[in-house]
C-alpha positions as CSV (number, residue, x, y, z in Angstrom):
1,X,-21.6,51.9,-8.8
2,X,-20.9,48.6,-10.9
3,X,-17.1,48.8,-9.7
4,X,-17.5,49.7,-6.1
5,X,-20.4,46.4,-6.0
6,X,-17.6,44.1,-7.4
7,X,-15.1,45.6,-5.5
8,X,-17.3,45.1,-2.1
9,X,-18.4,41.2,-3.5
10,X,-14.6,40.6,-3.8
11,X,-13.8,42.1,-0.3
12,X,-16.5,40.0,1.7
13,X,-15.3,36.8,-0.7
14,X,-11.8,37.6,0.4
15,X,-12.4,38.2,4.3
16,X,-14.7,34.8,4.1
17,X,-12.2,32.8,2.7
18,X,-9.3,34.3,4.6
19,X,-11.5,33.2,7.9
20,X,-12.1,29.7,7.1
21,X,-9.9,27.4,8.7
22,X,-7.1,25.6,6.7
23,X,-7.1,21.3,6.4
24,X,-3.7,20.0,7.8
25,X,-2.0,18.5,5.0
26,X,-1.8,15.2,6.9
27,X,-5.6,15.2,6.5
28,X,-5.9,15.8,2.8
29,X,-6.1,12.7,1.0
30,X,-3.4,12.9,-2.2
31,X,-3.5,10.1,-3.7
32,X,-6.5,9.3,-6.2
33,X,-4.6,7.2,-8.3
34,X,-3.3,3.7,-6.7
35,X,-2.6,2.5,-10.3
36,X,-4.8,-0.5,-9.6
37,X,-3.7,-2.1,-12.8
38,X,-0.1,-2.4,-11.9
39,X,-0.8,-3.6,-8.6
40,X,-3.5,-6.0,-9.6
41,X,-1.2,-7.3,-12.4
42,X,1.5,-7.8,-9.6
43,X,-1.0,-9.4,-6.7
44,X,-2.2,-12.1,-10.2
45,X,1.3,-12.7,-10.7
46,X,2.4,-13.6,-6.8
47,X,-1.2,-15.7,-6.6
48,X,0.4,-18.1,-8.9
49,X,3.7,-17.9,-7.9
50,X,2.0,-19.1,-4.4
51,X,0.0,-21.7,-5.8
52,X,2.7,-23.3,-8.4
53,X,5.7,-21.9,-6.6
54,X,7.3,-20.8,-9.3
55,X,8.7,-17.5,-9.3
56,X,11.0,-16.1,-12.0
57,X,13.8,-13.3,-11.8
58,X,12.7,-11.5,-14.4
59,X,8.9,-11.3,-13.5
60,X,10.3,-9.6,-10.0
61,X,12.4,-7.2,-11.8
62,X,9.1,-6.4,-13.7
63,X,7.4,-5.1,-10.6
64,X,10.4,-3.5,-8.8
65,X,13.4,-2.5,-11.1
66,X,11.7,0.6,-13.0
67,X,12.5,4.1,-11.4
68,X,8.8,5.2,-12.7
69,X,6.5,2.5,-11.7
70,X,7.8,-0.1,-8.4
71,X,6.6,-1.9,-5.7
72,X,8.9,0.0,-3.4
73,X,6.9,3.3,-4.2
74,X,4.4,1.8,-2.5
75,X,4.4,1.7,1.1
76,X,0.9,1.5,3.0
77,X,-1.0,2.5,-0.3
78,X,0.1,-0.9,-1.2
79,X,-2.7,-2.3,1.1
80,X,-5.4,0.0,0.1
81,X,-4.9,-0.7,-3.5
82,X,-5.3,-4.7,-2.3
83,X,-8.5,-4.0,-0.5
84,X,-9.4,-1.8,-4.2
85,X,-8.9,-5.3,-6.1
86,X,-9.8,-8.4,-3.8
87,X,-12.7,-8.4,-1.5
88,X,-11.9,-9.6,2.2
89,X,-13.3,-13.0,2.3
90,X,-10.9,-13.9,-0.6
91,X,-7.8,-12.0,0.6
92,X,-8.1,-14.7,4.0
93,X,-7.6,-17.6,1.1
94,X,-3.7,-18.7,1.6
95,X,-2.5,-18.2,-2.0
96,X,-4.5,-14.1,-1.7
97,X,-3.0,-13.7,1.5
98,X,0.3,-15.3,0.9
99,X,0.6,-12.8,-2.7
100,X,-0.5,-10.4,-0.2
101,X,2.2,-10.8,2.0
102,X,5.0,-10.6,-0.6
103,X,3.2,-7.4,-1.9
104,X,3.5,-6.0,1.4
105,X,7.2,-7.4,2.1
106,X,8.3,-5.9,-1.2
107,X,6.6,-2.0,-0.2
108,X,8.0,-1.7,3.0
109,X,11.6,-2.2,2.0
110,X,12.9,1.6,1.8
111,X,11.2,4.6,2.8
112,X,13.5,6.8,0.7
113,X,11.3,5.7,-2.4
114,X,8.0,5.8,-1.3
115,X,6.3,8.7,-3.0
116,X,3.7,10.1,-0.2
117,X,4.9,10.9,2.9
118,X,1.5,9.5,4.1
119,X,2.9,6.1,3.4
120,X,5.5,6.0,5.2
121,X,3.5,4.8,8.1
122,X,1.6,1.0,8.2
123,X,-2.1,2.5,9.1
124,X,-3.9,0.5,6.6
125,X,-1.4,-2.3,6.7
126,X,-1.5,-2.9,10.5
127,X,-5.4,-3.1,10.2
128,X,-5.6,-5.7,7.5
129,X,-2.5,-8.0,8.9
130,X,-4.7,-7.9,12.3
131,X,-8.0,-8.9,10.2
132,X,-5.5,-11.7,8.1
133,X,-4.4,-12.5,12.1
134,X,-7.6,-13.2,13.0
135,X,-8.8,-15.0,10.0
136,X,-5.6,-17.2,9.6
137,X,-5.1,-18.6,12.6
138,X,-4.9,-22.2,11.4
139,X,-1.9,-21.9,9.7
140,X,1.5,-21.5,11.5
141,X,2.9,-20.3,8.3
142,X,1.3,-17.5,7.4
143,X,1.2,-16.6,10.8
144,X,4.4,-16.5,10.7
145,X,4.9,-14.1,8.4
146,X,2.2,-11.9,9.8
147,X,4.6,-11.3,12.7
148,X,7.7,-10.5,10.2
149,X,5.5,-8.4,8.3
150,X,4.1,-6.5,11.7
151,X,7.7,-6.0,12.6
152,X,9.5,-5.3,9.4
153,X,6.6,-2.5,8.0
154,X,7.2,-0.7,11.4
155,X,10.8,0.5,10.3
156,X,10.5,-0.4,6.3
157,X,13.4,-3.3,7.6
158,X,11.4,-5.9,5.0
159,X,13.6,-8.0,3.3
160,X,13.7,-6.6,-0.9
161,X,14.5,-9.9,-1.9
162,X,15.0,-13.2,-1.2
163,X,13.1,-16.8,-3.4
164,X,9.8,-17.0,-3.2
165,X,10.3,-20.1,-1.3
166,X,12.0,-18.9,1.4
167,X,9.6,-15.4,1.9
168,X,7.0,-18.4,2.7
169,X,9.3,-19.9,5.7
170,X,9.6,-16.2,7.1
């Protein structure tokens, strides 16, 4: 009697499960990590580049050159991890939005390396370079690179590299 009552449980668990409709994959959120530390150590880093304009070789290779941990891995998930570390009103601030930029510039440069499909595509991106649009509209420079950065995240055709100085002129 004990058997056949597990045995019955199981079968109505089974046929209840089997029934239940199965979540796309596209839907299932898989990242829960967007190692916030990395990025916010590399959004710090570019915030000060803007600000003094220096920017140094080897601080670049920092955030890009190891196979494990890069920029380019990135993608759209770069912008969500930016939203995770800097609230909106100081992402509009030239030097946020400028370290911002370069984040973004440096993740969209090859979608061979970015490790979710998901972000492959600019959802999140395209959102917060229309709120920085909106919100920036005094200066000609960054508005500038808003459109590069609208373009070149379409097709992950950003430039990798280039001197910090001349990513500003873009």
């Amino acid at each position: 009697m004990r058997i056949t009552s597990c045995l019955l449980s199981t079968l109505i668990a089974a046929s209840v499960l089997g029934g239940q409709e199965q979540i796309p994959d596209s839907c299932v959120p898989k990242r829960t990590d967007y190692d916030i530390a990395f990025v916010n150590s590399a959004f710090q880093y570019y915030r000060e580049a803007y600000d003094t304009r220096v920017h140094y070789e080897k601080d670049w290779k920092k955030f890009t050159a190891d196979s494990t941990r890069s920029l380019f891995q990135f993608g759209d998930a770069i912008s969500v991890a930016v939203l995770k570390i800097c609230p909106l009103d100081e992402l509009v601030k030239p030097h946020s939005a400028g370290a911002y930029l370069t984040l973004v510039r440096i993740s969209f440069t090859d979608k061979g390396k970015v490790l979710e499909k998901s972000d492959q595509e600019p959802r999140v991106t395209s959102l917060v370079l229309d709120y920085l649009e909106q919100k920036e509209s005094a200066d000609p420079t960054l508005q500038k690179r808003i459109a590069y950065m609208r373009h070149c995240t379409k097709d992950f055709t950003c430039s990798a590299r280039g001197d910090f100085d001349s990513d500003r002129s873009q």
